[in-house]
N, C-alpha and C positions, 0 to 999 in steps of 0.2 A: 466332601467338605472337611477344611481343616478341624482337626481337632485339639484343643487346650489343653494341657494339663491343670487340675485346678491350685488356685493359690496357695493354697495348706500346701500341695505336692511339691511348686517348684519354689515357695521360701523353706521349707525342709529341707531341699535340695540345696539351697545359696546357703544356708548357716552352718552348715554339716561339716562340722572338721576345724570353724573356727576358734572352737570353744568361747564365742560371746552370747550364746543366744540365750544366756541366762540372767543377763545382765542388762539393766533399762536403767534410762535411756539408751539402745541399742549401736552400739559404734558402727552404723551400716557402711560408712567410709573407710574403714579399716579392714571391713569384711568384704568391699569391692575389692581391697589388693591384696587380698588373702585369693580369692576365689575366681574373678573375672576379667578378663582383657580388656578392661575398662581403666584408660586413664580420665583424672576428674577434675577440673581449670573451673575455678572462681574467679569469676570478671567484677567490679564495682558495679559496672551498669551492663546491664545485659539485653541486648537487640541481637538482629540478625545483622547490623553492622558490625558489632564490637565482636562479635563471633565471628564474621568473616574476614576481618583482619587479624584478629588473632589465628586463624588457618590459613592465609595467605602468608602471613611473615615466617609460618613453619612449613610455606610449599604446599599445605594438603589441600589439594582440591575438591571440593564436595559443593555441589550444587544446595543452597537454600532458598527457601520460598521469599516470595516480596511478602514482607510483613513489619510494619511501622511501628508493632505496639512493644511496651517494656515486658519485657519475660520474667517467668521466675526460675525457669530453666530449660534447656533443649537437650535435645540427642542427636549424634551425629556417629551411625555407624558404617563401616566397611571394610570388607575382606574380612571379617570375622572379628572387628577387632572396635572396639567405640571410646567415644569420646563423650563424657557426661559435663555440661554446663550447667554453674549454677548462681545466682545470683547475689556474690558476698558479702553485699551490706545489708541482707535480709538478716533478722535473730537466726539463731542456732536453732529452734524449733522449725521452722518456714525451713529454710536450709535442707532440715532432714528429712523432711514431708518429700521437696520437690526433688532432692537425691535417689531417695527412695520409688518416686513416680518415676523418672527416669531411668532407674534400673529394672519395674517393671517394663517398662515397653522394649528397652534390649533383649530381657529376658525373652517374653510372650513377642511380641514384634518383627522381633530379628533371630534371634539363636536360635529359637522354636521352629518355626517355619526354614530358615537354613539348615536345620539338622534331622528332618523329616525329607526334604527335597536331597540331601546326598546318601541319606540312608537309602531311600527311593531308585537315586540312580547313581549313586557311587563316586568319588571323591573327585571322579573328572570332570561334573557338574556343575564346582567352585568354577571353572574357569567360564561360565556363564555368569553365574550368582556377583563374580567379583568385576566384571565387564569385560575381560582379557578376549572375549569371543561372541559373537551370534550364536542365539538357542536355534539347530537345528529345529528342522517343520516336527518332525516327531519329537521334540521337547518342548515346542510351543503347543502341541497339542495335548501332552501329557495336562490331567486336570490340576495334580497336583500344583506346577507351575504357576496358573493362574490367581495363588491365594499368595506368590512370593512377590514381593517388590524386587528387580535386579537390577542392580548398581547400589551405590552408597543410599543409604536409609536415614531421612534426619525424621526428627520431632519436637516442635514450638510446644512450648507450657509457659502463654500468658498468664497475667495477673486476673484473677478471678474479677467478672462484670466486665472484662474487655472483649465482647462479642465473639464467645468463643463459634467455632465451628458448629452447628448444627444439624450438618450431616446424619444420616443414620450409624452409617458406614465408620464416620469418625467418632459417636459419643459410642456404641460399641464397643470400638477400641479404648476408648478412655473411660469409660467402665471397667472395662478387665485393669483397668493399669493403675485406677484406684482402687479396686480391690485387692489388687497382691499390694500394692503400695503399703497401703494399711498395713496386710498382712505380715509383711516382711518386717516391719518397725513395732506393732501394735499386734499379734496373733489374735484372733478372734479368741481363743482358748482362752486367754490372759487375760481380756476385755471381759468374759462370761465370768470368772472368778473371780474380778471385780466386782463387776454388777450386783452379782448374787453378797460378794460381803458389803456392798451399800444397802441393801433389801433388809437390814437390820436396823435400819432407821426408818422413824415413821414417815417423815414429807422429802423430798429430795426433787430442786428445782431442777429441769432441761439442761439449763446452761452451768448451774454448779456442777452436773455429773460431768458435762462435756469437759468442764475446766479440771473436774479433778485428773479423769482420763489424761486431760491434755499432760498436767502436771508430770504425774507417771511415767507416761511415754515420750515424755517430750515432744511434744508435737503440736502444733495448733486448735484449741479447742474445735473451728470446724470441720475438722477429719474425721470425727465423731457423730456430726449431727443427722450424716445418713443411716447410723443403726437406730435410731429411733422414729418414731411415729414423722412422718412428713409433714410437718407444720412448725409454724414461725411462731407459737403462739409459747409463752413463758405460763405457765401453771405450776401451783404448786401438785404433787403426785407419789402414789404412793409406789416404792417399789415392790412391796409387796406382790400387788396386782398387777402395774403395769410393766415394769420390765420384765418381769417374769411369764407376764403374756407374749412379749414381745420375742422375748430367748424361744420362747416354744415357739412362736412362727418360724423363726428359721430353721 
């Protein structure tokens, strides 16, 4: 079974050398062309039409899924090399959320499991990975194989409530891809020194912590409401006791 590296490992690894990672709101688009073979195209409206004319008029062919609804961003990677969509008339917070998810699933999705598969069997393997050739029978048998998608790699990031996929297979993966997400824009370390200097105050609502976080990191207040207690419900709460219950479960 493949194995992850975890989100702390490989956002240490994307920031390292930029010299931004001290600085929040985080420039993570600055820090894609520092670091990544990642070019990045904001479209006004963003489908899997306006995406596939936009790579049609550049020649690049990549197969995309039939999908009707409005996006807030996609990925389209191959031969080692991707292409990040994003949705430009969303705020600059939404923007950097969905860059940032994006760049998780390059990262864990495609780089990860391509650079495990050529270490495995060595650099003549791309010409599998990139479609140039048929996986001989002893490379389709090989296990590792089996956790890599070969040819071009896309991924849709609807608008949340648009019937996302259900899958196991696929919340999974978009699990792991909003937690380096976060991590990349939002360090959990960062979030925890926060928390703890709001714990000096005596009542502090759900949704004011989630806003102030938001504020900070620039991002949208709900990026936040998965580290806390699972419930829709607004109370007022002491951090004293609760988040600091909550830091110790993790």
């Amino acid at each position: 079974m493949m194995q992850h590296p975890s989100p702390e490992t490989l956002a240490h690894e994307f920031w390292a050398g930029t010299g931004l990672q001290d600085t929040f709101p985080r420039d993570i688009e600055r820090a894609i062309a520092m670091k990544l073979p990642v070019a990045l195209v904001k479209l006004s409206q963003l489908t899997t039409k306006t995406i596939g004319q936009w790579l049609e008029q550049r020649r690049i062919i990549a197969p995309l899924p039939l999908d009707q609804r409005d996006l807030l961003g996609s990925l389209v990677a191959y031969r080692g090399y991707g292409i990040i969509f994003a949705c430009g008339s969303n705020d600059p917070a939404e923007q950097r959320l969905t860059v940032a998810h994006e760049v998780a699933h390059f990262l864990v999705d495609y780089v990860h499991p391509r650079q495990q598969v050529i270490r495995a069997f060595g650099e003549y393997i791309t010409e599998v990975l990139d479609g140039f050739r048929k996986a001989t029978p002893a490379e389709r048998a090989a296990a590792i194989l089996s956790h890599v998608h070969l040819g071009a790699h896309t991924h849709l990031l609807p608008r949340p409530g648009k019937d996302e996929d259900s899958q196991w297979v696929v919340a999974a993966a978009e699990d792991r891809a909003e937690r380096l997400a976060r991590e990349l824009v939002a360090p959990q370390e960062c979030i925890d020194a926060l928390l703890q200097d709001f714990s000096t105050r005596e009542a502090v609502d759900l949704e004011d912590a989630c806003s102030a976080l938001a504020i900070y990191f620039g991002l949208p207040p709900y990026a936040f409401e998965s580290i806390f207690q699972p419930t829709n419900q607004r109370r007022p709460m002491s951090f004293l006791g609760d988040i600091r219950g909550t830091l110790r479960r993790r």
